[in-house]
Backbone bond lengths (Angstrom), bond angles and torsions (degrees), N, CA, C in turn:
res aa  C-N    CA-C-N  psi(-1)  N-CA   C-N-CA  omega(-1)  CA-C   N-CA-C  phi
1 X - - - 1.467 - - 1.529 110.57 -
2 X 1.279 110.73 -40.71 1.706 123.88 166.47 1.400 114.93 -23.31
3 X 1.632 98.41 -62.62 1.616 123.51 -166.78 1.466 102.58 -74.02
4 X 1.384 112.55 -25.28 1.877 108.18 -179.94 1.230 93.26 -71.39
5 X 1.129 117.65 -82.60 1.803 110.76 -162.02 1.543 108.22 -56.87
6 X 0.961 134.93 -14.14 1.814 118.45 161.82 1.276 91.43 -45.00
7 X 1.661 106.27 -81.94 1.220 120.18 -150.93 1.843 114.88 -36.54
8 X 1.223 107.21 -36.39 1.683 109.65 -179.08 1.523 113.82 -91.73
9 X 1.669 109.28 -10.63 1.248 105.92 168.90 1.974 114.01 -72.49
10 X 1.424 91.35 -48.52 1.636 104.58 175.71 1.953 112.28 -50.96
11 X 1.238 98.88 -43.84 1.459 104.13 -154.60 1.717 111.56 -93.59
12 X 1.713 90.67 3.16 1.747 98.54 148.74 1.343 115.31 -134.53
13 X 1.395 147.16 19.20 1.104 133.27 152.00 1.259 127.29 -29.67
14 X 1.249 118.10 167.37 1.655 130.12 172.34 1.206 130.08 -119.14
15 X 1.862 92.85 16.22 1.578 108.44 -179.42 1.758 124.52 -68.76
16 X 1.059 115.09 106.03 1.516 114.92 -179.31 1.585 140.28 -5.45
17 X 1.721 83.53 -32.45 1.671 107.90 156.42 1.429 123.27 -54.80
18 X 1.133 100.58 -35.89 1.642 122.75 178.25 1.404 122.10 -55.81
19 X 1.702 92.82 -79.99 1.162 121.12 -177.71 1.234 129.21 -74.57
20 X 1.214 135.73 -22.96 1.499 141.81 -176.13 1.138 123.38 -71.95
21 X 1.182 146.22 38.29 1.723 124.24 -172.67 1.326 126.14 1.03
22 X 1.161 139.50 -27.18 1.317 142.27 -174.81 1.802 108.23 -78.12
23 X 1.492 102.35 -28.91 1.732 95.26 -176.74 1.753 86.45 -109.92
24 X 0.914 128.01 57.53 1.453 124.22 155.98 1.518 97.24 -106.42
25 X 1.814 107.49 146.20 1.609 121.88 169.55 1.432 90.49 76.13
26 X 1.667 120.76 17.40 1.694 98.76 166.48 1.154 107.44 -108.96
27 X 1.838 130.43 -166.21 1.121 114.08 -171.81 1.335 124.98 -92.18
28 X 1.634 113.93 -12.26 1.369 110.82 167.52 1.411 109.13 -96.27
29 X 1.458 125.74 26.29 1.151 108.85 162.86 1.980 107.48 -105.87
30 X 1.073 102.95 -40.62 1.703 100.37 143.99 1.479 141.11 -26.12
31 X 1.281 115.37 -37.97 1.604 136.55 177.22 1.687 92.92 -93.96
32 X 1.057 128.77 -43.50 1.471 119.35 177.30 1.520 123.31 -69.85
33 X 1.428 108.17 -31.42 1.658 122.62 164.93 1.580 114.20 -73.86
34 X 1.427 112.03 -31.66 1.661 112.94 161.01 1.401 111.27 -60.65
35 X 1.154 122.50 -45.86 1.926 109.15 -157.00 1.414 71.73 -88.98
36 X 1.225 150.01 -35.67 1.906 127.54 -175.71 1.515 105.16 -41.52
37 X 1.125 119.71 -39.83 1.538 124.86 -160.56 1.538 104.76 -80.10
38 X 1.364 136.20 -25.90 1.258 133.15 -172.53 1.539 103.18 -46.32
39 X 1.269 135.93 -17.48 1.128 124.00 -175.42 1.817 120.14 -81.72
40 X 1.346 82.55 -30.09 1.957 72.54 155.05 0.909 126.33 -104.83
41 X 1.521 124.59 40.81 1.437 122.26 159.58 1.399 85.32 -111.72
42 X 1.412 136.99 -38.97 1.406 104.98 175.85 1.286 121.20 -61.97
43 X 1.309 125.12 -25.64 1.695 125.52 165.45 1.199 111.83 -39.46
44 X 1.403 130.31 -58.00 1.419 146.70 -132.80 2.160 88.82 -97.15
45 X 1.249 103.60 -30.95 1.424 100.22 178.61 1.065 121.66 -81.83
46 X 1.818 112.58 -28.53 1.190 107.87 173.20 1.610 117.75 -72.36
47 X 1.533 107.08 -51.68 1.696 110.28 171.60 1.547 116.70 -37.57
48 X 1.520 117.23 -35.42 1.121 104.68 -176.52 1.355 130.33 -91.10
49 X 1.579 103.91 -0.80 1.671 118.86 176.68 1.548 101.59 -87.69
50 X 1.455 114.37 -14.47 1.396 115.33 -171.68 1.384 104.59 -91.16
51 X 1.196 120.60 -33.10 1.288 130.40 154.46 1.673 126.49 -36.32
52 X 1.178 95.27 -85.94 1.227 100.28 158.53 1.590 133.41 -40.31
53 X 1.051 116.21 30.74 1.775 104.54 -158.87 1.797 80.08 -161.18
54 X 1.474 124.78 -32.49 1.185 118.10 160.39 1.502 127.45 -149.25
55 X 1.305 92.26 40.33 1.930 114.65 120.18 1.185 115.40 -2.36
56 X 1.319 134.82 -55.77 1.604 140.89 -165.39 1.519 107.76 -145.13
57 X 0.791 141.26 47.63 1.601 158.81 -151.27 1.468 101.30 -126.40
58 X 0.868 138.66 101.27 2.200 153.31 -167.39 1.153 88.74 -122.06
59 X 2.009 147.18 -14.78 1.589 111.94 -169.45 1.529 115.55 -67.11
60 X 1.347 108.86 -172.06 1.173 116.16 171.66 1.552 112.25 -75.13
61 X 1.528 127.33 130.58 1.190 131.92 -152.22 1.796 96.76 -105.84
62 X 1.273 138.01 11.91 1.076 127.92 174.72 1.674 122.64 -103.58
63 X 1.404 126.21 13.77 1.478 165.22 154.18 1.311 83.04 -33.99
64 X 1.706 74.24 -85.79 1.540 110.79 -144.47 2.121 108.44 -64.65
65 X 1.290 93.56 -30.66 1.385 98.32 172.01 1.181 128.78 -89.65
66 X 1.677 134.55 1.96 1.414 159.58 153.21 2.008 92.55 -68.89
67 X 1.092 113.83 -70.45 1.111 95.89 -177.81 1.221 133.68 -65.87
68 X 1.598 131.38 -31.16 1.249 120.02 159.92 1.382 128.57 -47.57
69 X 1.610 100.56 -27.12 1.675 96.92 171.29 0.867 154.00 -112.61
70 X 1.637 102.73 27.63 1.123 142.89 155.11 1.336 112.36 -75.00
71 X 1.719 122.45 -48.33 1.675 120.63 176.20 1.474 92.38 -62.05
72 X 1.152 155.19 -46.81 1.537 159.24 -120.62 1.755 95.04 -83.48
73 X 1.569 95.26 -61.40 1.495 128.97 -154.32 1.653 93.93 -68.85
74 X 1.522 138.32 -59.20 0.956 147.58 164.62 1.405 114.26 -36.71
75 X 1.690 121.96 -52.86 1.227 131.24 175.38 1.748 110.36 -39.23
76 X 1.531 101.52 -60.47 1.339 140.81 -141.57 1.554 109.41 -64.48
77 X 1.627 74.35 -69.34 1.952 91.45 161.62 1.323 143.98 -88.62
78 X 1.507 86.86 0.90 1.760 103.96 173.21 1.517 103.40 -71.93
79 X 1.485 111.84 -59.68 1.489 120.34 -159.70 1.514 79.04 -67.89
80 X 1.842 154.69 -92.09 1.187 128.96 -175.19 1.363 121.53 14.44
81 X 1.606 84.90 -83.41 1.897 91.97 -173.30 1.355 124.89 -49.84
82 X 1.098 118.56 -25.32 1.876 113.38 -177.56 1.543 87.94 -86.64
83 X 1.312 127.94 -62.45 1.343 127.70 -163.98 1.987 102.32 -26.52
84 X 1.555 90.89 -76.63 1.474 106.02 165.65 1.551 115.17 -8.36
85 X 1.246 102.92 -59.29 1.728 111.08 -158.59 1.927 102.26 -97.69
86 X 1.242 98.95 -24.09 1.291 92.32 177.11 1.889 120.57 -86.57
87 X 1.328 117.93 -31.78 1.432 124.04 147.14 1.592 117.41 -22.89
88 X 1.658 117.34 -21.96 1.387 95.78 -158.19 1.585 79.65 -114.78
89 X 1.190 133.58 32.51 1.408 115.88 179.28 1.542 97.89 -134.39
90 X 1.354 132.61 -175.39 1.090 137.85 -148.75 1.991 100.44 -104.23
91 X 1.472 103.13 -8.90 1.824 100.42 179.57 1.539 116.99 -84.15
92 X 1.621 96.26 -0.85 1.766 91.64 165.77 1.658 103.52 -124.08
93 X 1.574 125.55 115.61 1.343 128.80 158.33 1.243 127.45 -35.42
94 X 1.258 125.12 137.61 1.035 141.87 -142.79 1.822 105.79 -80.71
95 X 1.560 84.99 -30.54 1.409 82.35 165.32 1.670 136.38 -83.48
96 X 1.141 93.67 -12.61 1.344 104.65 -171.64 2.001 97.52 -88.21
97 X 0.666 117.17 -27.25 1.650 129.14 -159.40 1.513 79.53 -72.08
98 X 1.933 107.68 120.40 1.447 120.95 -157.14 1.784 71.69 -122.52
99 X 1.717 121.14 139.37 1.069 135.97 -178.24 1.286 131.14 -71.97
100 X 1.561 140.85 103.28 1.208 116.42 -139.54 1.617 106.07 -97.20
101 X 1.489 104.82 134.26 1.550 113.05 -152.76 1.786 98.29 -102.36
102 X 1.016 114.65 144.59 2.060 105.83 155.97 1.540 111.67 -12.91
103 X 1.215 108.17 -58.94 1.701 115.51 -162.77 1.476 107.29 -66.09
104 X 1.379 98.42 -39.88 1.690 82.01 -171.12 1.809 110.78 -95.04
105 X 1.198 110.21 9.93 1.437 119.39 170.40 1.644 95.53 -90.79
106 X 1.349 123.21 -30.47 1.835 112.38 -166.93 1.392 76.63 -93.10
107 X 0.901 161.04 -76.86 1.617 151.53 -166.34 1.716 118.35 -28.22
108 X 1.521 99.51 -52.13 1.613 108.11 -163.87 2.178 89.83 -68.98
109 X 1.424 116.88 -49.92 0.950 126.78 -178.47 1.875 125.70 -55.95
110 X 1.146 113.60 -29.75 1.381 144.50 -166.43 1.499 106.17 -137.30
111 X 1.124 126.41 56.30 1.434 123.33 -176.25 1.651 120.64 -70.21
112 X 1.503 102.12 -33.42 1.801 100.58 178.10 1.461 92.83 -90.15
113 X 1.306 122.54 -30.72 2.007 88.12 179.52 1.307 120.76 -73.99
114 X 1.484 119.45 -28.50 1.207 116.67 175.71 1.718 120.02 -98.90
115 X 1.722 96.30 37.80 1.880 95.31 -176.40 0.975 126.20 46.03
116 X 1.454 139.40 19.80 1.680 133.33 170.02 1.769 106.51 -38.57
117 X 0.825 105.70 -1.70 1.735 90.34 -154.20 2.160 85.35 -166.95
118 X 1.219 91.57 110.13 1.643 95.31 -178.08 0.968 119.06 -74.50
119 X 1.662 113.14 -46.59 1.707 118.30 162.92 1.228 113.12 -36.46
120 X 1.392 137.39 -79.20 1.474 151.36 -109.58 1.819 83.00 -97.28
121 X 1.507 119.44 -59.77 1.712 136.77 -174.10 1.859 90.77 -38.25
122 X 1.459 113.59 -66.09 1.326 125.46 -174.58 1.781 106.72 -46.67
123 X 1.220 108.00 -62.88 1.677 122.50 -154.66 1.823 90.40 -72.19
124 X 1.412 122.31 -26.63 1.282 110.45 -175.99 1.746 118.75 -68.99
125 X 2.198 100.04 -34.23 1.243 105.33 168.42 1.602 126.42 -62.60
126 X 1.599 99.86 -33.86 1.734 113.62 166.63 1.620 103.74 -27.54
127 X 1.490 88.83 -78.58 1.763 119.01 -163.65 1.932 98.05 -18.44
128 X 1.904 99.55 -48.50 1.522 96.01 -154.42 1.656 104.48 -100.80
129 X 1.676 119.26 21.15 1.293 115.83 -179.58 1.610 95.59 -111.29
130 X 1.153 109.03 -25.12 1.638 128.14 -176.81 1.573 108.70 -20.48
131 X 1.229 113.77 -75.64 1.413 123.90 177.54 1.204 116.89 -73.81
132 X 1.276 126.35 -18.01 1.891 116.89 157.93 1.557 107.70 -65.59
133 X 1.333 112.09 -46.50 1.367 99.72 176.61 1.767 130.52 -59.58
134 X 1.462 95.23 -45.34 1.642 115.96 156.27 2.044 117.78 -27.10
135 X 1.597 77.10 -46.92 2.063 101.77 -168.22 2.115 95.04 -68.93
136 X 1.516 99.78 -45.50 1.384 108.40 -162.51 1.385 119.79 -49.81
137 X 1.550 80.58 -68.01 1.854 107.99 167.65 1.690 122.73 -32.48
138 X 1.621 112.93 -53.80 1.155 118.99 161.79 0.903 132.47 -40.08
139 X 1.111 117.38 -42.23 1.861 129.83 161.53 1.163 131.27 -81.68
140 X 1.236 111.94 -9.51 2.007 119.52 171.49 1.150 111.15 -99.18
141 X 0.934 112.16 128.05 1.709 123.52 161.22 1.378 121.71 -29.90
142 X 1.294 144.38 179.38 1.356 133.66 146.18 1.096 124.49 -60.57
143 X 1.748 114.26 -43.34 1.102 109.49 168.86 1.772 146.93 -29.70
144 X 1.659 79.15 -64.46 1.397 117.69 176.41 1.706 116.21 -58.27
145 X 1.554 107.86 -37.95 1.418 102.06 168.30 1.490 120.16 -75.19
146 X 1.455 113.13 -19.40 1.092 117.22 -168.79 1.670 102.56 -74.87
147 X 1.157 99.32 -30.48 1.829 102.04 -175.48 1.769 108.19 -82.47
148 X 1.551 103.03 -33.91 1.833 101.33 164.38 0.951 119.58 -55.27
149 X 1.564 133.30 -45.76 1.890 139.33 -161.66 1.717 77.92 -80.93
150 X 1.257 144.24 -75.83 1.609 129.72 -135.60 1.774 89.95 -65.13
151 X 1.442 129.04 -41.55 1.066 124.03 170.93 1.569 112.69 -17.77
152 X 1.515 95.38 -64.72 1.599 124.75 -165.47 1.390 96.50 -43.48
153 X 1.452 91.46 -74.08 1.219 107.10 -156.96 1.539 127.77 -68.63
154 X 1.747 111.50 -10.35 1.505 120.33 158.90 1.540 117.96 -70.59
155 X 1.118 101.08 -21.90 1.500 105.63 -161.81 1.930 100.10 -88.05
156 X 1.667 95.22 -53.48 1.760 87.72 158.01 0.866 127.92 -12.22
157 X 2.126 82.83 -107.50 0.966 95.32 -171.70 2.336 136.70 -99.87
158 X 0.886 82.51 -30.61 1.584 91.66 171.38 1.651 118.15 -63.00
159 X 1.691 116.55 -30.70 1.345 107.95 164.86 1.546 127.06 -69.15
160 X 1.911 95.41 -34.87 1.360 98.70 173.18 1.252 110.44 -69.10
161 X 1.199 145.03 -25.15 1.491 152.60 -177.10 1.196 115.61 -71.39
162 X 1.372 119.40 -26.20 1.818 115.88 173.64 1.440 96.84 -104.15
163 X 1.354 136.98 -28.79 1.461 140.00 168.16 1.429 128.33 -106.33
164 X 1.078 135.65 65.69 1.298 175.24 102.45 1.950 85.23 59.83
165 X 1.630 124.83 -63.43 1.084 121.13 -149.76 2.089 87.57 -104.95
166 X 1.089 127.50 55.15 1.740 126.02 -149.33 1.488 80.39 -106.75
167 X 1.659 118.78 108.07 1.501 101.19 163.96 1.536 137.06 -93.34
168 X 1.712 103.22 46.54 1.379 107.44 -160.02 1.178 80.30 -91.51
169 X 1.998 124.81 -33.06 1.351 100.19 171.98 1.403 149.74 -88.99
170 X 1.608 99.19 155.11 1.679 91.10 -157.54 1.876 75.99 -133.86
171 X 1.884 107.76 162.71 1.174 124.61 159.28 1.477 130.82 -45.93
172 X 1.466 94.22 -26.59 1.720 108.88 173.97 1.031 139.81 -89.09
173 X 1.421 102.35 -16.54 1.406 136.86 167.70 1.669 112.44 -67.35
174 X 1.821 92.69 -72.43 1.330 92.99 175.70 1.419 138.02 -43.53
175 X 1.559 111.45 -56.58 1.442 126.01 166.02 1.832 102.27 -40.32
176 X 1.304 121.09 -56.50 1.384 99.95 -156.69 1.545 110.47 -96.10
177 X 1.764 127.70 6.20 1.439 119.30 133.93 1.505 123.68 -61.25
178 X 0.910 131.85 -19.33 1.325 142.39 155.48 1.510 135.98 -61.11
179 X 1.621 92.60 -37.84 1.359 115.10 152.34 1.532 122.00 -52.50
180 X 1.537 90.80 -64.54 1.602 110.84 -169.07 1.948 93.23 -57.51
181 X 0.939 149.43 -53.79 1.607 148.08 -148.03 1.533 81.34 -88.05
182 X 1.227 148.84 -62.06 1.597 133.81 163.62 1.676 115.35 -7.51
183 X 1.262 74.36 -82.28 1.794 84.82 -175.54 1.397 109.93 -38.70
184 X 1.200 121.54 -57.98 1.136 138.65 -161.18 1.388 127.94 -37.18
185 X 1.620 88.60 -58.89 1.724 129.85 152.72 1.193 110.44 -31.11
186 X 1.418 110.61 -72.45 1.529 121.62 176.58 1.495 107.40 -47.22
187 X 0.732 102.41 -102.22 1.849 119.37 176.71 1.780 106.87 2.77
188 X 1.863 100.21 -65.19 1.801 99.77 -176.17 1.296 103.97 -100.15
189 X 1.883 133.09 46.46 1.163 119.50 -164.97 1.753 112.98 -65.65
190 X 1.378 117.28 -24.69 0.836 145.08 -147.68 2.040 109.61 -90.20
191 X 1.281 91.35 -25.55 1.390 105.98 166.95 1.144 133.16 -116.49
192 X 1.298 120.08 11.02 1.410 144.61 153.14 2.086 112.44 -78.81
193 X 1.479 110.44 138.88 1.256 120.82 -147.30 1.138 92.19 -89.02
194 X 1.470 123.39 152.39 1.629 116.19 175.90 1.479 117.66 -64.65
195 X 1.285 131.87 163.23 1.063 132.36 -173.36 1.186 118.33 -136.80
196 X 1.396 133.32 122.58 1.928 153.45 -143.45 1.101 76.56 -101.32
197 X 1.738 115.63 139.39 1.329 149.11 129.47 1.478 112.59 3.44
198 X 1.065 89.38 -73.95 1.964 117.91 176.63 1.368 144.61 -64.92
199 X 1.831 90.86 -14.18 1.463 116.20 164.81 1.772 110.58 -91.76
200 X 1.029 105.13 -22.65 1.668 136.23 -172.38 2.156 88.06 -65.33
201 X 1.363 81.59 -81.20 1.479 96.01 -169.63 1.704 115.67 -48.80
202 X 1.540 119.32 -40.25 1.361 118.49 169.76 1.277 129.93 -41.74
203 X 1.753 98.45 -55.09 1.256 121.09 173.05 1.623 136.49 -51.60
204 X 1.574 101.80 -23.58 1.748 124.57 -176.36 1.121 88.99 -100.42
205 X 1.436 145.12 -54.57 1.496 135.39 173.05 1.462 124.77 -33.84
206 X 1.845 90.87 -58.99 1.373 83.83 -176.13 2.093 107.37 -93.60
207 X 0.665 110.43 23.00 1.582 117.84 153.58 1.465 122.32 -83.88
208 X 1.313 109.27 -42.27 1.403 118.66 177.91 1.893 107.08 -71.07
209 X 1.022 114.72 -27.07 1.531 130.82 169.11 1.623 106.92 -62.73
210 X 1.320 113.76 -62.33 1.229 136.80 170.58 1.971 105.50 -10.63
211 X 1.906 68.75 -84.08 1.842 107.30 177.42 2.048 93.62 -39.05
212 X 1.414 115.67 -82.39 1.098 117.13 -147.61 1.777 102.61 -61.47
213 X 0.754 109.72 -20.13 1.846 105.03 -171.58 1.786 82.17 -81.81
214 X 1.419 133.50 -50.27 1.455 110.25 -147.58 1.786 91.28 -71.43
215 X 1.613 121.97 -30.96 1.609 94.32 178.23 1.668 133.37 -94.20
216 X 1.963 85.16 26.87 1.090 83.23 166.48 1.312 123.64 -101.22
217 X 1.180 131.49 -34.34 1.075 170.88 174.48 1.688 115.07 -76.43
218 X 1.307 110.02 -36.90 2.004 106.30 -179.79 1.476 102.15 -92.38
């Protein structure tokens, strides 16, 4: 959760780094487009703890997805509703008071059909592929899953990575290759090698290196 709000703290600042065209393609504007990104590694941690936790999970997935969208819907249209009422009083400027149109009333009201929120729209479709994947796995070999997730995960992420405009990717996609390498985890935890502190830490270093050279440089 840490890494989410960096990420939205960074990726609206008004720091000069930001805003200037002139320090774009330099090197501290590179290091500022890296910590922007921490927020999908907190994505990717959360999907994969969710993973892990239902790894083997067959219930019926519409429970659990009635209630998330109920917290969603409450969220959604709560903040609406004050907005609404607070526009007409003198604690929101006149300039700022953004006009409230059809769309953003069927949005605030309907937030996962109309994507208000990309995570939550995505993670709700998760919720209801969850146990097909659960069903899948059971029936594939190791092998065989192992050749489904790189599927996944070429098509993600490495196609989107050499093809920038690739519309195989979608939010739903992503989340549930992410999913799929969760499970996975879970499933062969047991044949996976232990892993040192220090091998841990190399690896996020030099990832974060990774990250900062490709926006400096792509």
């Amino acid at each position: 959760m840490f890494l989410i709000v960096a990420t939205h703290f960074y990726a609206a600042d008004n720091w000069s780094i930001h805003t200037d065209p002139n320090l774009s393609r330099t090197w501290a504007s590179a290091a500022h487009d890296s910590l922007a990104m921490f927020g999908q590694i907190g994505v990717s941690f959360f999907i994969l703890i969710s993973a892990y936790f239902l790894a083997f999970n067959k219930k019926k997935p519409i429970p659990r997805l009635i209630r998330l969208w109920i917290q969603i819907f409450i969220y959604s249209a709560g903040i609406f509703v004050i907005y609404a009422l607070l526009r007409r009083t003198p604690l929101i400027p006149t300039n700022l008071r953004e006009e409230i149109s059809p769309n953003m009333v069927l949005t605030s009201f309907f937030p996962i059909t109309f994507n208000a929120y990309w995570f939550m729209s995505a993670f709700c479709v998760l919720i209801l592929l969850a146990p097909f994947i659960t069903i899948l796995f059971d029936q594939l070999s190791k092998r065989q899953t192992l050749v489904l997730i790189s599927i996944m995960f070429w098509m993600t992420f490495v196609w989107k990575l050499l093809n920038p405009t690739n519309q195989y990717f979608t939010d739903v996609i992503y989340l549930t290759t992410i999913f799929m390498i969760g499970s996975f985890i879970r499933r062969y935890a047991s044949e996976f090698p232990k892993i040192k502190i220090w091998h841990l830490f190399i690896t996020i270093i030099l990832g974060f290196f990774c990250l900062y050279f490709l926006y400096l440089f792509y």
